[in-house]
Structure formats: C-alpha cells, structure tokens
C-alpha positions in Angstrom: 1.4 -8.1 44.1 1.9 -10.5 46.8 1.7 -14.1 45.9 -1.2 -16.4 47.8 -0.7 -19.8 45.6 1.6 -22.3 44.1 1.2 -23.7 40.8 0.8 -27.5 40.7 2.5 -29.4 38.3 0.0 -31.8 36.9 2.3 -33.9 34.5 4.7 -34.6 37.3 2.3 -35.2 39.8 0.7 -38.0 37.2 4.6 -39.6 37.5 4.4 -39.8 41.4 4.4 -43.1 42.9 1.9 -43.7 45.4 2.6 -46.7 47.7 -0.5 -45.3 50.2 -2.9 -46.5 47.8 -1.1 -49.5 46.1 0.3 -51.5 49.2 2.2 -53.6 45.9 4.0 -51.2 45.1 7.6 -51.1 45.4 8.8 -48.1 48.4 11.6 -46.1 46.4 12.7 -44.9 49.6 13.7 -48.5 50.3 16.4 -49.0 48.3 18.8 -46.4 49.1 21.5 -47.5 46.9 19.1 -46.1 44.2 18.5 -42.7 45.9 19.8 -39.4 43.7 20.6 -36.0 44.8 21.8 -36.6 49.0 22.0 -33.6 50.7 23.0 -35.2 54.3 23.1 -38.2 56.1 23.2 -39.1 59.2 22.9 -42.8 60.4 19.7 -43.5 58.7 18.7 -39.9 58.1 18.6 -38.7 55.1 18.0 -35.2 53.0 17.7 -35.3 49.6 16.4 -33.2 46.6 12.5 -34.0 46.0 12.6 -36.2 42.6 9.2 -34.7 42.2 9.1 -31.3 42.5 5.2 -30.5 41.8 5.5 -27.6 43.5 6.7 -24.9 40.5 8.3 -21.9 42.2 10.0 -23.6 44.9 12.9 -25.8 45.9 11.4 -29.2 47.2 13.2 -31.6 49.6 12.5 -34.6 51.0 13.4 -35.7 54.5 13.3 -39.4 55.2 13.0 -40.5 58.7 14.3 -43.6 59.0 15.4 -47.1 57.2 12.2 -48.5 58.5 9.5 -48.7 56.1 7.1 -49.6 58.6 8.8 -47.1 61.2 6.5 -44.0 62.8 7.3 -40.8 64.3 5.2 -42.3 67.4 7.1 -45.3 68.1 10.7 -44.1 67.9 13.0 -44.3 70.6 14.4 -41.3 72.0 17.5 -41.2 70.7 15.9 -41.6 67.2 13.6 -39.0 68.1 15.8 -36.6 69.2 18.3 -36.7 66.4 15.3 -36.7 64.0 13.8 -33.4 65.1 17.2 -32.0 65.7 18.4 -32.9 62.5 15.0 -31.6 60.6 15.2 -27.9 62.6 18.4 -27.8 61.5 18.8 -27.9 57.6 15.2 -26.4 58.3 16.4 -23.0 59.7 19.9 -23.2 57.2 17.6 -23.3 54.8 15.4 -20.2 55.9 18.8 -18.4 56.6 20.0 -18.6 53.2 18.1 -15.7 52.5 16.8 -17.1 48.9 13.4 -17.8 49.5 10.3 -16.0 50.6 9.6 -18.7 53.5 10.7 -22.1 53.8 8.2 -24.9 55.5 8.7 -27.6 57.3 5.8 -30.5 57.5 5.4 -34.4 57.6 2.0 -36.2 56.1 1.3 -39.4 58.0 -1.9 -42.1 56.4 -4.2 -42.0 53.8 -5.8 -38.5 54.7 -2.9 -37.0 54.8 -2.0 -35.7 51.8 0.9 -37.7 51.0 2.1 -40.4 48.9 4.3 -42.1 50.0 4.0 -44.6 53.2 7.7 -45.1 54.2 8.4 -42.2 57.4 9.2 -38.9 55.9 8.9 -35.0 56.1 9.2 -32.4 53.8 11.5 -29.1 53.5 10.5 -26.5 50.7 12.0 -23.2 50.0 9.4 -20.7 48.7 10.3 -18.1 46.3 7.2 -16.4 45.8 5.1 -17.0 49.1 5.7 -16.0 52.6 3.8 -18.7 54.7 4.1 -16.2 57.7 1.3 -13.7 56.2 -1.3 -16.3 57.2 -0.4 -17.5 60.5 -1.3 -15.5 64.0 0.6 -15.8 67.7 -3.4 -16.8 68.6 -2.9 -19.7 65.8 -0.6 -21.4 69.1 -3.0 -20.5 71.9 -4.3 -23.2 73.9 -5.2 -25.0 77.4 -2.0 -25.9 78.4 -1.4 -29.9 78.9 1.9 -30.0 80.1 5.3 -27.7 80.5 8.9 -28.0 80.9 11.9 -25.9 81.1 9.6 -23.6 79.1 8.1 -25.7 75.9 4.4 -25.7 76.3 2.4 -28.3 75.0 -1.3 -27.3 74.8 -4.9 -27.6 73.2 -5.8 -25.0 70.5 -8.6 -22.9 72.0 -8.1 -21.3 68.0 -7.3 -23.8 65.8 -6.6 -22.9 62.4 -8.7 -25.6 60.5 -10.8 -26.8 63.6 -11.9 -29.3 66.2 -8.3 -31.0 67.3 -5.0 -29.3 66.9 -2.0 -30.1 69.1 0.5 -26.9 70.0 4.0 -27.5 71.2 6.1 -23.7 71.7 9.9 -24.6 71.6 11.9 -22.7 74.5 15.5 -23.3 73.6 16.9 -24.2 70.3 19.7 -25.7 72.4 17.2 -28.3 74.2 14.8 -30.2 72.0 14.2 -32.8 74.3 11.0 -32.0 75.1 9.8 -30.7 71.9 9.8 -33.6 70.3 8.7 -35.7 73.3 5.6 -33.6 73.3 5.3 -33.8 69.0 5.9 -37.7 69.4 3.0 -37.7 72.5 0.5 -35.8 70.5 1.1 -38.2 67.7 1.0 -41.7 69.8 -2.1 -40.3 71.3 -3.8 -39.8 68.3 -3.3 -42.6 66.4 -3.6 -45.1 69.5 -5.2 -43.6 72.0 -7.7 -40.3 71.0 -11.7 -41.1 71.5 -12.3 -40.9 67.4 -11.0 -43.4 65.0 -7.7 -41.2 63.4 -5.3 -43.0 60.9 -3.9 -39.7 59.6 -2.3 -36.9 61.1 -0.3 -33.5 59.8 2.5 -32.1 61.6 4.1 -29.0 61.0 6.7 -26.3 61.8 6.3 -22.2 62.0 8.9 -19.8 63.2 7.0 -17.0 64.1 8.2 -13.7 66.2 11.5 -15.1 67.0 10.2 -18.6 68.2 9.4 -21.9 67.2 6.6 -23.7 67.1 5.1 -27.0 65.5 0.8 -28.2 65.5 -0.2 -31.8 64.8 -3.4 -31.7 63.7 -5.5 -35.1 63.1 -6.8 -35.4 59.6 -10.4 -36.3 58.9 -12.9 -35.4 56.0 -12.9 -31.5 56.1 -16.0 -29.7 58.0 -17.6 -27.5 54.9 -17.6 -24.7 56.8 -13.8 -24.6 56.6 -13.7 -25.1 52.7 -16.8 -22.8 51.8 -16.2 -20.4 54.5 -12.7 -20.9 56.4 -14.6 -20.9 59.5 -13.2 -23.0 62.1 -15.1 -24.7 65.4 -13.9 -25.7 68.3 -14.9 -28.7 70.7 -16.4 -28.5 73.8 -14.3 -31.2 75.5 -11.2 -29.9 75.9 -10.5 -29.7 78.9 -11.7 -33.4 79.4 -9.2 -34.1 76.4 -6.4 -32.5 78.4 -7.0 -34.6 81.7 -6.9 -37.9 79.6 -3.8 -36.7 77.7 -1.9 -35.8 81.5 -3.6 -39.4 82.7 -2.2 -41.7 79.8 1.2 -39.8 79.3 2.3 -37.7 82.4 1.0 -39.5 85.6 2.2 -43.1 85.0 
C-alpha cells in the first residue's frame, strides 16, 4: 500500500531548539566549531546530518546558508546566491540519484509562519524511504502568467496554485546555467518580504523535479484559508495580472 504520511517524532521534536520564538536563545548554527556530522563545505556552506531527525522513515539533512545569522536568501549577493543554489541542486539531485529513497525534497522555511525553528538561513534535504512526493504534484501545479523569461527559465504567477492565493513559479532550463534561477527565486523572495501589497514575514520555498525538469515555488505564508484544510480547495486572486506589472516595474525595468 502506498505510503501518504510520515510519522512525527514527538520526543525529539520536544528536544528541538527554537531560536524563532525565544530571540535569547543561543543559534547552534553559530558556533560551527560545535557542529557534528559535515557532509560538505564550501566557503560558508555547509551540509550536515539533521541532529533532529523528527521525521522517522527518512534521512534528514540540514543545509545552512551562510555564516550570517542575520543573513537572507533575499539580500545575498550574486555570487553567494549562485553558489548557494548551485550547491543545494547539487547534493539535492546526488542524493535523488542514489537510488535509496522513494523521493528526496528539497525546501527552506523562512519567519515565524514558516514552519521552522530555527532563524539562522537554512534549507532542508530529506531522503524518503516510504513516500514519493511526486504522486501529489501536477505539470498544471507550475502553470502561471508569465513575469519574466530568460534563456528559457520562466518565472511566472500560479494561475493553479497548490495551497492558494500567491505562489511564485520559476521552471529551470539548463542545469548548466543557474543564473537566472535563482535570480528569479531571490526576486520572488525580496518582493515578498519588502515589497508585496500584504504584510508577509514568512515565506516557503521549494524544489520539484518533475518530467525530466526542475522547478522551485515560493509561496508566502499566512494563516491557512479553511477551505484548504477542511477541503484542499484552493482560490486564486483576481489581481494577477496587476501583481505581474508591479513585479516587471520594481525588478525588470529599472
């Protein structure tokens, strides 16, 4: 029977620290002499094994972004940038290509609706053994009114978002040239933290490989509409297209 949930471990989720809600508390991603388990490193990259792995079923990593506590994926120069999302696609995909798990995803929580924990810049790389995240996601899922284009990466409104309201689209053309992939990721998350018409301190990002090509959606995080938890029925906004023409006029016709 095919799997459809993982099993939360509640004792070591009681142990995780939490330095989103307690601004005391010390970061433990900080103090990298104290960090267990590297992976890989480069510059102030780093991949290591997830010291809480909740998750039961599953091999948990965790990617941290940079050496910057108060660092964010929406600030960082391009060179950052570039070698972030290069680096993350990278183990990303090895990992997929080991062949030992179901599906592997690759995600990043960002402010206090989030999801996460922990406030220091970081993504997430998990290896599922009993779940193939691909069952539930559709080529429509990446549909959208398309905001800008180059050398074949689309970045685009969801006219079918998978939660609803807001979801940000950007379809990868080469693995080779990242460039604009993560210009477009970083764009969609400066925008809505700094510059989108609602008040948004959280956002989601995350990765799909999906019919031989790669995509990732950064959604903005608010409470959930009910009809998406009672019914999984998403809406959409009628101000797209406005939303596009502000994007084009605050990022792509300075």
């Amino acid at each position: 029977m095919t799997k459809t949930h993982l099993l939360f471990n509640t004792g070591i989720g009681q142990q995780k620290p939490n330095s989103i809600r307690n601004k005391e508390l010390s970061c433990p991603f900080c103090d990298r002499d104290q960090l267990n388990d590297i992976l890989a490193v480069d510059g102030s990259i780093i991949l290591l094994k997830n010291k809480y792995p909740v998750l039961e079923n599953t091999y948990q990593t965790v990617l941290i972004e940079t050496d910057q506590c108060d660092g964010e994926l929406s600030t960082y120069p391009d060179e950052h940038l570039f070698k972030l999302i290069r680096f993350g696609l990278t183990h990303w995909l090895e990992m997929t290509q080991t062949g030992e798990f179901q599906s592997v995803i690759f995600f990043k929580n960002h402010g206090p609706l989030s999801g996460g924990t922990i406030a220091h810049p970081h993504m997430q790389i998990i290896g599922l053994q009993e779940i193939n995240y691909k069952e539930k996601v559709e080529a429509r899922d990446f549909d959208g009114i398309v905001i800008d284009e180059k050398n074949g990466t689309v970045f685009s409104i969801s006219t079918a978002p998978r939660v609803g309201f807001y979801e940000f689209n950007v379809k990868l053309a080469d693995i080779m040239d990242i460039t604009a992939f993560a210009k477009y990721i970083q764009i969609a998350a400066h925008y809505l933290l700094h510059a989108f018409p609602f008040k948004c301190s959280s956002y989601n990002l995350f990765f799909y490989e999906l019919d031989g090509h790669i995509y990732a959606k950064i959604i903005p995080r608010f409470i959930t509409t009910p009809l998406f938890i009672g019914y999984f029925i998403p809406q959409v906004p009628n101000n797209m297209e406005w939303m596009k023409s502000d994007i084009q006029e605050k990022y792509f016709r300075k």
